[in-house]
PDB file of N, H, CA, C and O in Angstrom:
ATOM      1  N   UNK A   1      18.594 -20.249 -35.283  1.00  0.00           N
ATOM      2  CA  UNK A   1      17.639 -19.217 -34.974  1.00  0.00           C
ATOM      3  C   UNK A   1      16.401 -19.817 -34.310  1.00  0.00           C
ATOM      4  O   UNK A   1      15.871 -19.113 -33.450  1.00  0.00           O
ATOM      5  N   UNK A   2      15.923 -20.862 -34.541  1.00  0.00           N
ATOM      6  H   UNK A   2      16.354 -21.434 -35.240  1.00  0.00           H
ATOM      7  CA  UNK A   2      14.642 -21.660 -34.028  1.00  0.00           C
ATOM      8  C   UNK A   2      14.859 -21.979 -32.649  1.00  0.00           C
ATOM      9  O   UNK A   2      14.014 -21.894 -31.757  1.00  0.00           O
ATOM     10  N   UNK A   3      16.271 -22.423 -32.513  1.00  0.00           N
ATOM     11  H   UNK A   3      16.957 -22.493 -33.237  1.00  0.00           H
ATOM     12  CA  UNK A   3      16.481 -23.000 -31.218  1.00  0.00           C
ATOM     13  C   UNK A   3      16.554 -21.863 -30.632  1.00  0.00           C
ATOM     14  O   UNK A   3      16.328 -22.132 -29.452  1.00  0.00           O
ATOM     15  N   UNK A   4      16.751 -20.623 -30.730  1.00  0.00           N
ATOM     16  H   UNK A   4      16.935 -20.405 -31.689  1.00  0.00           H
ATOM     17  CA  UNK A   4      16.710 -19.333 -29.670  1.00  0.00           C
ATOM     18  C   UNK A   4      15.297 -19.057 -29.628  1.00  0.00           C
ATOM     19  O   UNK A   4      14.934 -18.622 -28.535  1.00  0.00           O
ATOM     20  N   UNK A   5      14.227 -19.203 -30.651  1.00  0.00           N
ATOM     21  H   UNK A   5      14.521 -19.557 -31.539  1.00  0.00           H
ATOM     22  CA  UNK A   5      12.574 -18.785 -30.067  1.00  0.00           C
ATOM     23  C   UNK A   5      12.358 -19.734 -29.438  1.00  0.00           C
ATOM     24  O   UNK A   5      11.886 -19.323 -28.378  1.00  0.00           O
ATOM     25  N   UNK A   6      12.425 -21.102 -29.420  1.00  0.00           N
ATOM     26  H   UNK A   6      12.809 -21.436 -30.281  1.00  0.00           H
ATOM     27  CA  UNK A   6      12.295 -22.653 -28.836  1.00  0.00           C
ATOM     28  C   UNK A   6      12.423 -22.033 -27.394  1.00  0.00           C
ATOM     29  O   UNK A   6      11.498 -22.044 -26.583  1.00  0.00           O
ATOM     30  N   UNK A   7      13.581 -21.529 -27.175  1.00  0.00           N
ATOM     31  H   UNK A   7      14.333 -21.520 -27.835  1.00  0.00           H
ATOM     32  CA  UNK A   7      14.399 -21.635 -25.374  1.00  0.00           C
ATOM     33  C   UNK A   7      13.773 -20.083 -25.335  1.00  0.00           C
ATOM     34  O   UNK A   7      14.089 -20.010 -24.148  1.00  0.00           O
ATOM     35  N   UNK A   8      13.275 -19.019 -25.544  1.00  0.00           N
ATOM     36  H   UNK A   8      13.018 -19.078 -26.509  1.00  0.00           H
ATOM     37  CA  UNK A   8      12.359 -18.143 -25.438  1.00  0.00           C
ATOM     38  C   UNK A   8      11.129 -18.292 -24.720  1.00  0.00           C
ATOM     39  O   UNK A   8      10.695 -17.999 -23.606  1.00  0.00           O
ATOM     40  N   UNK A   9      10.787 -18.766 -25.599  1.00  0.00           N
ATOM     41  H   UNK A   9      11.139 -19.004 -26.505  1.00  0.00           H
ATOM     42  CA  UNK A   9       9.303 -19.395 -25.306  1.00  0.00           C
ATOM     43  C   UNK A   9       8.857 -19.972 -24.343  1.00  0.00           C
ATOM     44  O   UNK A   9       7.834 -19.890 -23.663  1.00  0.00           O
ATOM     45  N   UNK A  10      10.117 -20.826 -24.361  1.00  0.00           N
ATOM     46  H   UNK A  10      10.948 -20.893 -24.913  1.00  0.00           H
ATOM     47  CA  UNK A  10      10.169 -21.730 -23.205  1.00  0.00           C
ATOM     48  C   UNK A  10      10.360 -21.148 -21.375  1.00  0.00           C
ATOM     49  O   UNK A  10       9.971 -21.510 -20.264  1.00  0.00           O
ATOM     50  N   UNK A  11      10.879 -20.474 -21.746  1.00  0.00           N
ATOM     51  H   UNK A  11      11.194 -20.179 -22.648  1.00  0.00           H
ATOM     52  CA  UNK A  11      11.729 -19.613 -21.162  1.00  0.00           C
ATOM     53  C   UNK A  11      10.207 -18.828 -20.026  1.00  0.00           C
ATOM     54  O   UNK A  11       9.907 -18.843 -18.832  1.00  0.00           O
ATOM     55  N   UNK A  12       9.613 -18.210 -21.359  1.00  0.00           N
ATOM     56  H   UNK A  12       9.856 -18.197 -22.329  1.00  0.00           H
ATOM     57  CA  UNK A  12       8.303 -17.503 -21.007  1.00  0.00           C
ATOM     58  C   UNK A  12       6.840 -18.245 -20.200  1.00  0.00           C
ATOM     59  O   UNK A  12       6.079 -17.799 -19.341  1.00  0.00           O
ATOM     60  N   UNK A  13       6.888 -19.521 -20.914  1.00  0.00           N
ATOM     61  H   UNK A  13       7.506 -19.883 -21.612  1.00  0.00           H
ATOM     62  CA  UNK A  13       5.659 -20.447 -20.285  1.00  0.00           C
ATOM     63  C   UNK A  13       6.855 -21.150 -19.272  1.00  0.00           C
ATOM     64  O   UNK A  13       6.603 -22.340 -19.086  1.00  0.00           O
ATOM     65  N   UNK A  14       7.908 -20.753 -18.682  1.00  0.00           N
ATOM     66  H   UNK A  14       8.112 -19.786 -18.834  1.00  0.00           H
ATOM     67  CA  UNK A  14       8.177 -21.169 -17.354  1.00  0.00           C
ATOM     68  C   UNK A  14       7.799 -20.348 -16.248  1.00  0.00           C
ATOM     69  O   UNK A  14       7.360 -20.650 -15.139  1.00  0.00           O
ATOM     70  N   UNK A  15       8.138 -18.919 -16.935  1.00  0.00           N
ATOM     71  H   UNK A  15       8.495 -18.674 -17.836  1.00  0.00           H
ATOM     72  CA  UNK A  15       8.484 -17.734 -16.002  1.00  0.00           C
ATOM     73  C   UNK A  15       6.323 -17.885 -15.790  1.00  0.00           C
ATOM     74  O   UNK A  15       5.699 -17.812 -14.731  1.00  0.00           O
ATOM     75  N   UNK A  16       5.934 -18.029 -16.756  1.00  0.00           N
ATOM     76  H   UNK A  16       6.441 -18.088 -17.616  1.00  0.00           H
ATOM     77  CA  UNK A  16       3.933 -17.562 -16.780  1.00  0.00           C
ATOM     78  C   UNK A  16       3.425 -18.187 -15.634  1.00  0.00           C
ATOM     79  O   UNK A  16       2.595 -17.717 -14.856  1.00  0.00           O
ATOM     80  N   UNK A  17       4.219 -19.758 -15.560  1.00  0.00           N
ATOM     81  H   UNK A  17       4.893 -20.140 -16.192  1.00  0.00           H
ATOM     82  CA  UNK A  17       3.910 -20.975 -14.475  1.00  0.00           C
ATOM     83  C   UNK A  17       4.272 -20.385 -13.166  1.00  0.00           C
ATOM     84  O   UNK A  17       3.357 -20.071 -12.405  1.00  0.00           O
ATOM     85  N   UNK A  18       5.413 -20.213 -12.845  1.00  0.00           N
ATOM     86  H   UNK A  18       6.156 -20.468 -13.463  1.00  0.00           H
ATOM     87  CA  UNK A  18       6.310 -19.688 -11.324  1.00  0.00           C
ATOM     88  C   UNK A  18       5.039 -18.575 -11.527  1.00  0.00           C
ATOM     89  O   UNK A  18       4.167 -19.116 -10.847  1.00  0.00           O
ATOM     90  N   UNK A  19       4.586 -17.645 -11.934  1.00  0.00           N
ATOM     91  H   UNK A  19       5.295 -17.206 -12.486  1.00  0.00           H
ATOM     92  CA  UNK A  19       4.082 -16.626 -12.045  1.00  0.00           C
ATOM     93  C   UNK A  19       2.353 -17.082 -11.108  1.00  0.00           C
ATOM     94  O   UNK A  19       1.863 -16.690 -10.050  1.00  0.00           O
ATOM     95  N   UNK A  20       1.964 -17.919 -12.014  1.00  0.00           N
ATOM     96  H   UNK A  20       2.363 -18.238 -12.874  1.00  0.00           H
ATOM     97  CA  UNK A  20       0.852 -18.211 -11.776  1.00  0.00           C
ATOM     98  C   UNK A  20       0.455 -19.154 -10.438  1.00  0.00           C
ATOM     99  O   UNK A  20      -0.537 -19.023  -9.721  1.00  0.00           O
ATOM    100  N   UNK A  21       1.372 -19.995 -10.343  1.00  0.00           N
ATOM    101  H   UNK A  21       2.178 -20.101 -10.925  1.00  0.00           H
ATOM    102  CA  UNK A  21       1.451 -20.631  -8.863  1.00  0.00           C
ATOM    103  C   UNK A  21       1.817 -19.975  -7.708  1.00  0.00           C
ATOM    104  O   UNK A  21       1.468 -20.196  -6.549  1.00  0.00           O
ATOM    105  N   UNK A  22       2.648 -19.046  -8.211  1.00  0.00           N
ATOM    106  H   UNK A  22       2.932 -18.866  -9.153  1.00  0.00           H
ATOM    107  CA  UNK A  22       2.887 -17.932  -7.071  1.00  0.00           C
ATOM    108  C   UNK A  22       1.764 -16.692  -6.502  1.00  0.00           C
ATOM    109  O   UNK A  22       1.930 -16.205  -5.384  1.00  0.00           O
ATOM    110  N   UNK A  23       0.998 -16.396  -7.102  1.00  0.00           N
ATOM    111  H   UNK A  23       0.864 -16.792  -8.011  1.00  0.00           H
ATOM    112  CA  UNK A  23      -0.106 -16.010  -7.295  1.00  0.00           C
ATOM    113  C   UNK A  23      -1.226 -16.682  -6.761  1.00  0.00           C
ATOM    114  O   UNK A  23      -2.105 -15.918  -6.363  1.00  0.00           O
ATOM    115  N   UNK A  24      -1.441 -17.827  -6.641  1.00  0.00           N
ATOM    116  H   UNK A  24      -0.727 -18.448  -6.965  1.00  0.00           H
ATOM    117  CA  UNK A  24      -2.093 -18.680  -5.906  1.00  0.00           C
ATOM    118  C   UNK A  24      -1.627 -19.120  -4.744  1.00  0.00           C
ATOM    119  O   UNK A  24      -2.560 -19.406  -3.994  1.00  0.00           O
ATOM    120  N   UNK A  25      -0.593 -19.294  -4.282  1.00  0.00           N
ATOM    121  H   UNK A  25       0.165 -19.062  -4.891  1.00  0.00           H
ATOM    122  CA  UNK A  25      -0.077 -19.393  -2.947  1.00  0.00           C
ATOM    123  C   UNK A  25      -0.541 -18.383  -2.326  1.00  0.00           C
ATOM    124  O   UNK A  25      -1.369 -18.521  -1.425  1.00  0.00           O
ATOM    125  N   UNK A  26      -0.057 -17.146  -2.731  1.00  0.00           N
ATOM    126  H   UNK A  26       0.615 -17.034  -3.463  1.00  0.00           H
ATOM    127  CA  UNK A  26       0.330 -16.100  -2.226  1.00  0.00           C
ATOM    128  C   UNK A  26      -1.343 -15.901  -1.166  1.00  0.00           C
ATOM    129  O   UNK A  26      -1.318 -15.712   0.051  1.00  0.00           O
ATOM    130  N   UNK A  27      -2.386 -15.982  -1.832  1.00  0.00           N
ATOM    131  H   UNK A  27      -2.407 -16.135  -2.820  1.00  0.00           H
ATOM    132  CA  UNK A  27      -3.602 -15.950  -0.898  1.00  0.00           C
ATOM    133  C   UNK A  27      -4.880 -15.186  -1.730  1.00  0.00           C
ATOM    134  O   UNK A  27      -4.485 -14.827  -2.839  1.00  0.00           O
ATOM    135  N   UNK A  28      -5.556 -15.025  -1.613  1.00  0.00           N
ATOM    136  H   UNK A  28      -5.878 -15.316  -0.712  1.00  0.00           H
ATOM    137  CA  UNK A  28      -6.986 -14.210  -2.283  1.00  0.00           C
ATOM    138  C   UNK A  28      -6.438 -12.790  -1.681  1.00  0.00           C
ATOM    139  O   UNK A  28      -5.573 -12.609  -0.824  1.00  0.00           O
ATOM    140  N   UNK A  29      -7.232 -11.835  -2.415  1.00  0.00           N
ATOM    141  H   UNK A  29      -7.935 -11.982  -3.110  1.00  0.00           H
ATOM    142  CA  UNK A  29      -7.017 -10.659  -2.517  1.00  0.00           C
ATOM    143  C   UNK A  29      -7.686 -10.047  -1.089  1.00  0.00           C
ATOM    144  O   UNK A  29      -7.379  -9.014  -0.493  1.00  0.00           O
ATOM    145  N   UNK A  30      -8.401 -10.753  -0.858  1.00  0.00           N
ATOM    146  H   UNK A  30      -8.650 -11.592  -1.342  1.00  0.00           H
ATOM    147  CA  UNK A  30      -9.174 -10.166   0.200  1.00  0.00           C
ATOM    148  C   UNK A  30      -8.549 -10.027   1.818  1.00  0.00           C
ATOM    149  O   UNK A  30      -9.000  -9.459   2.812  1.00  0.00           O
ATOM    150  N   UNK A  31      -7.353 -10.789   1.593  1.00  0.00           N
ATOM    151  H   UNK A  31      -6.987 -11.250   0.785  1.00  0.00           H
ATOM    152  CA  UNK A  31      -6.285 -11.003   2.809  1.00  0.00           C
ATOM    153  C   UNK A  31      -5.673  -9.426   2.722  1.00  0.00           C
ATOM    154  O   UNK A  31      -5.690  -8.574   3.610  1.00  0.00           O
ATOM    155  N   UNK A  32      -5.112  -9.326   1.310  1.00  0.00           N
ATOM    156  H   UNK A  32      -5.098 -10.019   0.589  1.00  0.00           H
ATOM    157  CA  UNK A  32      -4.622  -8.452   1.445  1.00  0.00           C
ATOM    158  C   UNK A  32      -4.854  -6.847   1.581  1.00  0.00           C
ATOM    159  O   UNK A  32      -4.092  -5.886   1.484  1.00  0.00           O
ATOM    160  N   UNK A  33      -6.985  -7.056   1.988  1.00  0.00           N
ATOM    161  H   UNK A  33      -7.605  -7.837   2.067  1.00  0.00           H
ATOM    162  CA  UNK A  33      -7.320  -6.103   1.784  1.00  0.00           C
ATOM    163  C   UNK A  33      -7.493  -5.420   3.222  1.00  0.00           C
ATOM    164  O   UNK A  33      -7.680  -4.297   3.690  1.00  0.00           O
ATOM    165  N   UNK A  34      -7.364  -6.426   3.551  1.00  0.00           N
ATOM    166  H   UNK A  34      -7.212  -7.338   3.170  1.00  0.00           H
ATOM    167  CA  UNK A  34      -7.398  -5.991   5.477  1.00  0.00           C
ATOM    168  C   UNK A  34      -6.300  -5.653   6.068  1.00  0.00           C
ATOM    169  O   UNK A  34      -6.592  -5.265   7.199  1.00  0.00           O
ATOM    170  N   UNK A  35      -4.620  -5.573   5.792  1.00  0.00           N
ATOM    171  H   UNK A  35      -4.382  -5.888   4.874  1.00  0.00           H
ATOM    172  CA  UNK A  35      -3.617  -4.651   6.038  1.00  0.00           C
ATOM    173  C   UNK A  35      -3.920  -3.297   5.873  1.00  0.00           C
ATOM    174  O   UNK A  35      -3.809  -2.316   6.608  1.00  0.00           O
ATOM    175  N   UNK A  36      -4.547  -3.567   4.129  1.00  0.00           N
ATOM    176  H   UNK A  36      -4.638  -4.364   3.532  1.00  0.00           H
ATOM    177  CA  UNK A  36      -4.296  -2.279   3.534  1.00  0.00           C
ATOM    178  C   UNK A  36      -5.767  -1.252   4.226  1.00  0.00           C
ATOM    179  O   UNK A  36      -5.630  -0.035   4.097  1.00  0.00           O
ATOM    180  N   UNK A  37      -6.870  -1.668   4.803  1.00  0.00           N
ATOM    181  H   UNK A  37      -6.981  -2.656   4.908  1.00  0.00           H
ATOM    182  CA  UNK A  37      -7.909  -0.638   5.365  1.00  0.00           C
ATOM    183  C   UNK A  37      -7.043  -0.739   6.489  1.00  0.00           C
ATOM    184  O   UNK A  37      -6.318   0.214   6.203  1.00  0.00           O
ATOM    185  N   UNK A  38      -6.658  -1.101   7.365  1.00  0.00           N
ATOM    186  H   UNK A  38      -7.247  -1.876   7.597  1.00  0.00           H
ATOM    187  CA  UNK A  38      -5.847  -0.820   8.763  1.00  0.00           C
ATOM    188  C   UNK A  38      -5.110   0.349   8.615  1.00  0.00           C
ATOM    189  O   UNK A  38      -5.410   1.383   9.211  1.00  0.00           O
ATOM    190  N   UNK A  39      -3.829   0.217   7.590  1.00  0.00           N
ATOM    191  H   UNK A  39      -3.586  -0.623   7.105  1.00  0.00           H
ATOM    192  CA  UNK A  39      -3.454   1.491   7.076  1.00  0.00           C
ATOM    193  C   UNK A  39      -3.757   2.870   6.699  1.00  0.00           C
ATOM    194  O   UNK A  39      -3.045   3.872   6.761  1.00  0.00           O
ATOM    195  N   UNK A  40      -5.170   2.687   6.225  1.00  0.00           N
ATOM    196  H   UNK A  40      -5.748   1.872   6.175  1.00  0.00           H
ATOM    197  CA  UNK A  40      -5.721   3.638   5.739  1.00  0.00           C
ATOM    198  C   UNK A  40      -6.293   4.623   6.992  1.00  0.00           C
ATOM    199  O   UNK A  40      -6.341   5.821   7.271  1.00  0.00           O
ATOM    200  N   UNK A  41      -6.730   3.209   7.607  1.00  0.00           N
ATOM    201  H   UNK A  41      -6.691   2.235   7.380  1.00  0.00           H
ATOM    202  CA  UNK A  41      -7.785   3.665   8.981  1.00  0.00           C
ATOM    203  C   UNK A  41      -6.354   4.582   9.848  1.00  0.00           C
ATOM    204  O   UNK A  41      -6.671   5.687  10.289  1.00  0.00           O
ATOM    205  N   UNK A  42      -5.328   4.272  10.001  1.00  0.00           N
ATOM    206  H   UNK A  42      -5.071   3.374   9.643  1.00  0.00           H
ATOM    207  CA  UNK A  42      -3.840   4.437  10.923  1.00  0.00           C
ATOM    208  C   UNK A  42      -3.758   6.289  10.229  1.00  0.00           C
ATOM    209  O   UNK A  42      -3.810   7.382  10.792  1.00  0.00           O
ATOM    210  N   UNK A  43      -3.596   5.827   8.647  1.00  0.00           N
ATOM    211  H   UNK A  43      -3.554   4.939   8.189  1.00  0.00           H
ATOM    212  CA  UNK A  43      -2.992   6.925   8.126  1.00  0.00           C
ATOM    213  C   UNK A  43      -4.506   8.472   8.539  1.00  0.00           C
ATOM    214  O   UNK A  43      -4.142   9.612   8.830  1.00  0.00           O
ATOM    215  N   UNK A  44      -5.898   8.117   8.458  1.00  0.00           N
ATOM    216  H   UNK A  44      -6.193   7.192   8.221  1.00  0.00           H
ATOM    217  CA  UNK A  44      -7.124   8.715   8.711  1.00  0.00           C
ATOM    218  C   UNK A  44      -6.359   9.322  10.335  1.00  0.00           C
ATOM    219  O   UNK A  44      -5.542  10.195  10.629  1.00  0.00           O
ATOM    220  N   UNK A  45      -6.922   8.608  10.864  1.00  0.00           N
ATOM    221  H   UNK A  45      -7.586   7.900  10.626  1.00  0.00           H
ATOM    222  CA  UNK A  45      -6.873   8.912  12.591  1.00  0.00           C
ATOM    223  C   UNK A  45      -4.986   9.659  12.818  1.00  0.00           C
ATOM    224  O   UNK A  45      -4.838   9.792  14.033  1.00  0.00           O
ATOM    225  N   UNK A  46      -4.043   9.992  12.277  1.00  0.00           N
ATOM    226  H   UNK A  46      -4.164   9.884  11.290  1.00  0.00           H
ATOM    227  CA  UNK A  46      -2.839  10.672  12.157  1.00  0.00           C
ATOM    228  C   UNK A  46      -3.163  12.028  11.966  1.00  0.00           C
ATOM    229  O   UNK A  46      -2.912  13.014  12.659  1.00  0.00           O
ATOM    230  N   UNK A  47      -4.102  11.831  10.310  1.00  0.00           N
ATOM    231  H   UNK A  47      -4.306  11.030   9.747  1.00  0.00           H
ATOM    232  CA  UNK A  47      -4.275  13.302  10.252  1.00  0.00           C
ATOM    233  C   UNK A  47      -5.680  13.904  11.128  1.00  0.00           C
ATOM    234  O   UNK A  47      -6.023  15.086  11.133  1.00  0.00           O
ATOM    235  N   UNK A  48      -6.161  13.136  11.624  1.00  0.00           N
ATOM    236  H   UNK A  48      -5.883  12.176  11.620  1.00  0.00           H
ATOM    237  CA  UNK A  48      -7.075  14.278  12.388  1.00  0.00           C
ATOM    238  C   UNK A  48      -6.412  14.131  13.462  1.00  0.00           C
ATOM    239  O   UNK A  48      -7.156  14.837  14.144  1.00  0.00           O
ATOM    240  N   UNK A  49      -5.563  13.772  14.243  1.00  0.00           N
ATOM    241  H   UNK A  49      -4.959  13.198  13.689  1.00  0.00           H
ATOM    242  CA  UNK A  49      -4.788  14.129  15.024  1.00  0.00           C
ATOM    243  C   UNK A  49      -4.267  15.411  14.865  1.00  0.00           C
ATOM    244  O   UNK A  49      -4.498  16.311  15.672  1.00  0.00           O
ATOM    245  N   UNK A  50      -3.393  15.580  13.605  1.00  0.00           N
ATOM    246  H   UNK A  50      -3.205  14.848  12.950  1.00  0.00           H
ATOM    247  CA  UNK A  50      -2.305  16.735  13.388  1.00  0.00           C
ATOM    248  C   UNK A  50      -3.226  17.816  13.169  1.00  0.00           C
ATOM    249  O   UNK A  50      -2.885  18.996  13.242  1.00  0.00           O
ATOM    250  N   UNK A  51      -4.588  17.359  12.854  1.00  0.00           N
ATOM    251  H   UNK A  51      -4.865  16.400  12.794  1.00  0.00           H
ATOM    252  CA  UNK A  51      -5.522  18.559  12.753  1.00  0.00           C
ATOM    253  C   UNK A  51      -5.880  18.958  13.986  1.00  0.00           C
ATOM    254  O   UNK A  51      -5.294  19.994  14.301  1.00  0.00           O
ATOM    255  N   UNK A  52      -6.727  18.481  14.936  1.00  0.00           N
ATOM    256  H   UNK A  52      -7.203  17.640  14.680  1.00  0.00           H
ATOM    257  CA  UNK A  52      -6.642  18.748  16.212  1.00  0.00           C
ATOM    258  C   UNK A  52      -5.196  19.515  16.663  1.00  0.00           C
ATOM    259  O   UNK A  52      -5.322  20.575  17.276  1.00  0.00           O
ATOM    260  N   UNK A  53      -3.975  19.070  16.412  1.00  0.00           N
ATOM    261  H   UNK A  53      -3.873  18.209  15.914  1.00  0.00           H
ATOM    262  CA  UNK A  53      -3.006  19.515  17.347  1.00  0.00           C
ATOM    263  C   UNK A  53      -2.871  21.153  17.060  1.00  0.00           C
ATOM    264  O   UNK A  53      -2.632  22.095  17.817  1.00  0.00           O
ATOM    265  N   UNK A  54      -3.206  21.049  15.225  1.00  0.00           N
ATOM    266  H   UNK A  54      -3.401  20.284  14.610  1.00  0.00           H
ATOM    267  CA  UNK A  54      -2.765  22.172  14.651  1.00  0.00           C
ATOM    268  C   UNK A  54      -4.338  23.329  15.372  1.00  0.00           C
ATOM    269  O   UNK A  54      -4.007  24.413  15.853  1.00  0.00           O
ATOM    270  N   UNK A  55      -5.269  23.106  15.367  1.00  0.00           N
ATOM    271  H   UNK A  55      -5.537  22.226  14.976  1.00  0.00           H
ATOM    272  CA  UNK A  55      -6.432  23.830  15.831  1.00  0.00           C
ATOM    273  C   UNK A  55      -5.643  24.617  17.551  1.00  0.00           C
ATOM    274  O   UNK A  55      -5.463  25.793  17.867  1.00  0.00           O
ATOM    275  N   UNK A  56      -5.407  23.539  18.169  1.00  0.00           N
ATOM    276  H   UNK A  56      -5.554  22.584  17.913  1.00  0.00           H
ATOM    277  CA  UNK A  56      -5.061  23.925  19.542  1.00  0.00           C
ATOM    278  C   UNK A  56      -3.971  24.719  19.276  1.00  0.00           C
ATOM    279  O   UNK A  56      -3.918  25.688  20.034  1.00  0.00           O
ATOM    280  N   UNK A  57      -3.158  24.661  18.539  1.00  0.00           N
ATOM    281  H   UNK A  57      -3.201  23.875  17.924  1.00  0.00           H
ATOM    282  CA  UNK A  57      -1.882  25.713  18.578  1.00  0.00           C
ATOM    283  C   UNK A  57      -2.378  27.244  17.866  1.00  0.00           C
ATOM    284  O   UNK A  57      -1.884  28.347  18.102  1.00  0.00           O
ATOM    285  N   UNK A  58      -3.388  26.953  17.031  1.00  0.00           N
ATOM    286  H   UNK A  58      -3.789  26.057  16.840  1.00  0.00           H
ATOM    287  CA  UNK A  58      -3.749  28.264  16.761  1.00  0.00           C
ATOM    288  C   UNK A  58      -4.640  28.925  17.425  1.00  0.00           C
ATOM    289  O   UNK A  58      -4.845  30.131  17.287  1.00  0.00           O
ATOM    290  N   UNK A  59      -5.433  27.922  18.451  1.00  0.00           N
ATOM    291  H   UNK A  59      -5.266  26.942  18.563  1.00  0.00           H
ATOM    292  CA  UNK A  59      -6.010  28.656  19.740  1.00  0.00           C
ATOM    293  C   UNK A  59      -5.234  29.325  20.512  1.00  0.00           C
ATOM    294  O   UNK A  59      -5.425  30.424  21.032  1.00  0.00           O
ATOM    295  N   UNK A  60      -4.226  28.531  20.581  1.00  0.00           N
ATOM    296  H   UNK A  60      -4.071  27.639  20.159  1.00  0.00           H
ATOM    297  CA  UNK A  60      -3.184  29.031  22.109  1.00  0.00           C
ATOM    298  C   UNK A  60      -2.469  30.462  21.466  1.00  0.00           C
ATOM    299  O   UNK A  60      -2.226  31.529  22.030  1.00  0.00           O
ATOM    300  N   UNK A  61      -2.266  30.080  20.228  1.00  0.00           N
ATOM    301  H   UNK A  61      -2.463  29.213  19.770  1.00  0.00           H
ATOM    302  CA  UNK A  61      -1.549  31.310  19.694  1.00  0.00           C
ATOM    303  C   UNK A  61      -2.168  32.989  19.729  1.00  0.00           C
ATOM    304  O   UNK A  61      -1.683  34.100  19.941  1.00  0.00           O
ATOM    305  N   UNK A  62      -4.027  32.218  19.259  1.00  0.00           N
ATOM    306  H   UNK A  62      -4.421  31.316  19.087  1.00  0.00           H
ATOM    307  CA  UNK A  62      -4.757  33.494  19.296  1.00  0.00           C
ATOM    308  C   UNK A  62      -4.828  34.219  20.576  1.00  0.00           C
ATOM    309  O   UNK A  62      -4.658  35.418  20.794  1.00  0.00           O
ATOM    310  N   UNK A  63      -5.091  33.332  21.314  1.00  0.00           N
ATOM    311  H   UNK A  63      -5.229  32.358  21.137  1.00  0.00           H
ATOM    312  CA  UNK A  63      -5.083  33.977  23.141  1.00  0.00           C
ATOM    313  C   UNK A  63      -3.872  34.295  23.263  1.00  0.00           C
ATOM    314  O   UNK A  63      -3.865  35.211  24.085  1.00  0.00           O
ATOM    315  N   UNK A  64      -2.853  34.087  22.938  1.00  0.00           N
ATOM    316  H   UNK A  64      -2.859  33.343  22.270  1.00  0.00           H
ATOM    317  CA  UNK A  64      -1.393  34.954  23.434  1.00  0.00           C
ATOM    318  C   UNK A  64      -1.326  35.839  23.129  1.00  0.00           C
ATOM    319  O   UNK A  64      -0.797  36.717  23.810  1.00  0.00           O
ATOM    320  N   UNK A  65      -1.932  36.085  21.717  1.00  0.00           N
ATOM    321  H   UNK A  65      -2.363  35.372  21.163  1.00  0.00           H
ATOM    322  CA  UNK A  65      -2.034  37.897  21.207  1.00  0.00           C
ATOM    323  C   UNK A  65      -2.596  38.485  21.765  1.00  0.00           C
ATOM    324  O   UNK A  65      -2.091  39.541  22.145  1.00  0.00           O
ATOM    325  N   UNK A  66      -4.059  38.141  22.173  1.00  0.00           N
ATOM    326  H   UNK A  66      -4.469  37.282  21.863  1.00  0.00           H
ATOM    327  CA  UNK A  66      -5.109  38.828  22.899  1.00  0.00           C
ATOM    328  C   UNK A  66      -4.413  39.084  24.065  1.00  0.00           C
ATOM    329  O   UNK A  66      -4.295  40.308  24.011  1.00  0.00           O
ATOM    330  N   UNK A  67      -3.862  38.713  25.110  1.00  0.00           N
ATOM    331  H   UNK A  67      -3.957  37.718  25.154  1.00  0.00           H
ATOM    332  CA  UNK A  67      -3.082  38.975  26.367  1.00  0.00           C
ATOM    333  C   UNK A  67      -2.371  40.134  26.292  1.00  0.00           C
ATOM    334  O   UNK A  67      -1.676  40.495  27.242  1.00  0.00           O
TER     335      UNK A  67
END
């Protein structure tokens, strides 16, 4: 029974290590913060697009009735 918490444990302060060095490779957070505003900025400027598009179609629509 000891030798199964032993290789557990072990098991765990291996996986914590790969964990933690990987985490440090990987880069500061701040790298990854500049994809993620690009995105945001991409996903922003989409919808006022579809807003604009949607405004003009309900212009065009209103003047077709009026005609």
């Amino acid at each position: 029974m000891s030798k199964i918490v032993v290789l557990i444990l072990g098991l765990a302060l291996v996986a914590f290590v790969a964990k933690t060095a990987l985490d440090r490779t990987a880069g500061s957070r701040a790298e990854h913060s500049a994809p993620r505003r690009q995105l945001d900025h991409v996903r922003e400027k989409a919808h006022d697009l579809e807003r604009q598009q949607q405004d003009a179609v309900d212009k065009a629509a209103a003047q077709a009735d009026t005609r």
